[in-house]
N, C-alpha and C positions, 0 to 999 in steps of 0.2 A: 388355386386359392379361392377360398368361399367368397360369397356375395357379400358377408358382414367381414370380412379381414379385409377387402376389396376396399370398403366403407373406412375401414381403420386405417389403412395406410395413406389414403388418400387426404385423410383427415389429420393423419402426423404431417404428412408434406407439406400442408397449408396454413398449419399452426407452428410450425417449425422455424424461427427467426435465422435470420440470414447471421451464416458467421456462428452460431450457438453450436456449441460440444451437447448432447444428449445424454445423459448417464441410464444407466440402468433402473435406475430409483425414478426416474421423469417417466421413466418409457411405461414402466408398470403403473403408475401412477393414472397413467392415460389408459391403463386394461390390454398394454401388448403385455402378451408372456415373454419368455425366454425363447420358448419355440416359434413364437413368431417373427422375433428380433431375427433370428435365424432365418428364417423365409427371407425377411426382407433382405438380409443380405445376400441370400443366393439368389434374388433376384435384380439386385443391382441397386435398392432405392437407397440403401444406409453404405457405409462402410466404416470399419473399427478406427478410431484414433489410440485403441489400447482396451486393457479390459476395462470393461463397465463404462466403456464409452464411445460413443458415434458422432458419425455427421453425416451429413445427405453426401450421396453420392457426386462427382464432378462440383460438387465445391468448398472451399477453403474453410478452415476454421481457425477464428481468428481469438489473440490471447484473451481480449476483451470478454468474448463469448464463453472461451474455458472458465473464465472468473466469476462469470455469470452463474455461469452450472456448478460450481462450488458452492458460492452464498446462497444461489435461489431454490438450486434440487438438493445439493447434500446438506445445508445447511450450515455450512462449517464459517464458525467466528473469524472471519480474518477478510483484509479490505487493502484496498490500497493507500499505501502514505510515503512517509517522507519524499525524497525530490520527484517521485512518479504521481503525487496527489500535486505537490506545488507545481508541476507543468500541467495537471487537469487545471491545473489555475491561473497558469501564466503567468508564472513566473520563476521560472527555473526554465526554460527554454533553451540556454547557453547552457545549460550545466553537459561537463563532456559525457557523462557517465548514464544521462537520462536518454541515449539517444539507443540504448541496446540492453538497457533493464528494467524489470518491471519492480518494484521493491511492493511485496505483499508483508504486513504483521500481524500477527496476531500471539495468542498466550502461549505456554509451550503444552497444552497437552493437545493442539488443533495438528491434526498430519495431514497432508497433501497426500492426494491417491498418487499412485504410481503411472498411471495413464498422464497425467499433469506434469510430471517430474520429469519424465522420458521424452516429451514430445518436443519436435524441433517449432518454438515458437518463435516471431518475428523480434522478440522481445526476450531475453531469459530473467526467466522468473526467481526475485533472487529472496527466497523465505526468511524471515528475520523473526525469530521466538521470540517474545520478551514480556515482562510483567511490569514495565514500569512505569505504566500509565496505566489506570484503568478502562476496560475494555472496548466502553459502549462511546466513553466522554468522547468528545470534541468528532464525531464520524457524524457526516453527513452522507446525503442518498445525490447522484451525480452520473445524468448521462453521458456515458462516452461509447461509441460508434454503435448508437441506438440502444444500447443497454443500459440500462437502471441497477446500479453501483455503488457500493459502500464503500466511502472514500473518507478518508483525512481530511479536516479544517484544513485550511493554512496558520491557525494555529497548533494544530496539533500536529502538520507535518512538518514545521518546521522545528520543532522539538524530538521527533524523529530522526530528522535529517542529522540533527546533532549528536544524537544516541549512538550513530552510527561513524561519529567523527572519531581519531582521525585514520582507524585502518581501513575504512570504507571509502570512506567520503574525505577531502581535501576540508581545512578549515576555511581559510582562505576563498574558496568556492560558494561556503555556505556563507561566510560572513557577507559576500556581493549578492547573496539571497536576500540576506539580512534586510541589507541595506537598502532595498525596496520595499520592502514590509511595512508601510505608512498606514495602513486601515486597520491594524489589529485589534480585535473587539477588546478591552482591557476585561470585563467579567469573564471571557471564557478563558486568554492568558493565564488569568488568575489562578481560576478553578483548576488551571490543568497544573498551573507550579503547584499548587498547595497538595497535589493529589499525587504530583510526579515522585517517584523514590531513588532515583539519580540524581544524585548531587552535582557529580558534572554538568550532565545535561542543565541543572539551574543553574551551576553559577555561568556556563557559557554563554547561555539566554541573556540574562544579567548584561554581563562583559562584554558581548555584542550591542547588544538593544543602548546600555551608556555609548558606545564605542561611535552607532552609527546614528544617534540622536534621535530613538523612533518616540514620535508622542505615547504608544502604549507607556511609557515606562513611568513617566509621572501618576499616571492613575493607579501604578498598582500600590499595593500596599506591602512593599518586602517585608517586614516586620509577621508578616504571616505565614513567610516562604523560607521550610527551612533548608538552609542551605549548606547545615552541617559543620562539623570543626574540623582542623588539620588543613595540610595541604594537599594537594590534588597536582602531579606530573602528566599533563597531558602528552606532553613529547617532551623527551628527554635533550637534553643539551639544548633547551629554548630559554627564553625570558620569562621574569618571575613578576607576576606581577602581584603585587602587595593584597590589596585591595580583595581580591577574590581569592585569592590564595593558590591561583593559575598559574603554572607554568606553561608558555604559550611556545608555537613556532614563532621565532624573530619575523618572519615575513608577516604576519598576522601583527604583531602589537605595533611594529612600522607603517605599514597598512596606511593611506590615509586616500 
């Protein structure tokens, strides 16, 4: 190996974050080719997590770092939310479901590489397509295990959380989200009802937010959130409540 690849590899090892997946679009980016990707791994410094992806040799690569190298090298639109954004927040900690998934969303034309999809992470990654919020609203930027991350509000993941209710997600689970949700910004609430096109997902916001007395709910202005006609069967053989025009699970409208 020449004195300048010598120079280059040396200088991947040291720029190279602990835990970070490396994709192939990083690695050229930095002026390694393809035949040198190669070198390095017959000589031990890299090794494959799949194609079009690496990590340093004898150590881990962690989900966190794989997300990384999505948003930051591929560029691809999609972040974390619902109850995996509200535990980056503290609060969804109890939730059973957060302790072995990672829930990533984004629109549906965003795909996950196959190197991502395959690999045994401590966390499985569980993709959720959707348009019904728009894309950029309510994402903030959010260190977790040193990475700089495109994450859900806790307003907007807990509007996620809901999207997801109830073949995903337990209602009853989220509503004890709910019901610690005291700080919710009521302009950003807002802007994400008025922008949301799930009618569910509103009227459950609603039905919860009255249900568990959160101050957001006085400020907003419903008269601006449309929440659609007809009725909505959220679970079949449950309680009907008038008012939203929810059919609920009985353990939820009992609930106190």
């Amino acid at each position: 190996m020449s004195l300048q690849n010598d120079k280059k590899i040396m200088s991947l090892v040291d720029n190279w974050p602990s835990g970070m997946v490396a994709t192939s679009t990083w690695l050229k980016e930095l002026g390694i080719s393809r035949q040198l990707v190669q070198k390095y791994k017959q000589g031990g410094w890299i090794s494959s997590v799949g194609r079009g992806a690496y990590r340093r040799t004898n150590e881990q690569v962690s989900v966190y770092g794989a997300v990384y190298a999505l948003q930051k090298q591929l560029e691809l639109a999609i972040h974390i939310g619902g109850v995996s954004a509200l535990d980056q927040h503290g609060v969804s900690h109890y939730l059973r479901l957060n302790e072995k998934t990672l829930f990533l969303f984004s629109n549906h034309q965003e795909k996950l590489p196959t190197w991502f999809r395959k690999y045994h992470w401590s966390k499985e990654p569980n993709h959720v397509t959707t348009n019904f919020l728009p894309l950029a609203m309510g994402i903030r930027e959010l260190e977790i295990n040193g990475f700089e991350l495109k994450v859900s509000s806790t307003e907007r993941a807990i509007l996620e959380a809901l999207y997801l209710t109830p073949k995903q997600l337990d209602l009853v689970e989220v509503y004890q989200i709910i019901e610690g949700l005291q700080t919710l910004r009521p302009s950003l609430v807002q802007e994400l009802l008025e922008n949301c096109n799930s009618i569910k997902v509103k009227r459950l916001f609603l039905y919860m937010a009255e249900k568990a007395n959160l101050p957001v709910l006085k400020h907003l202005k419903t008269d601006k959130i449309d929440v659609g006609s007809g009725d909505r069967t959220i679970v079949s053989q449950g309680k009907y409540v008038s008012k939203y025009g929810l059919t609920l699970p009985q353990e939820l409208v009992d609930y106190a």
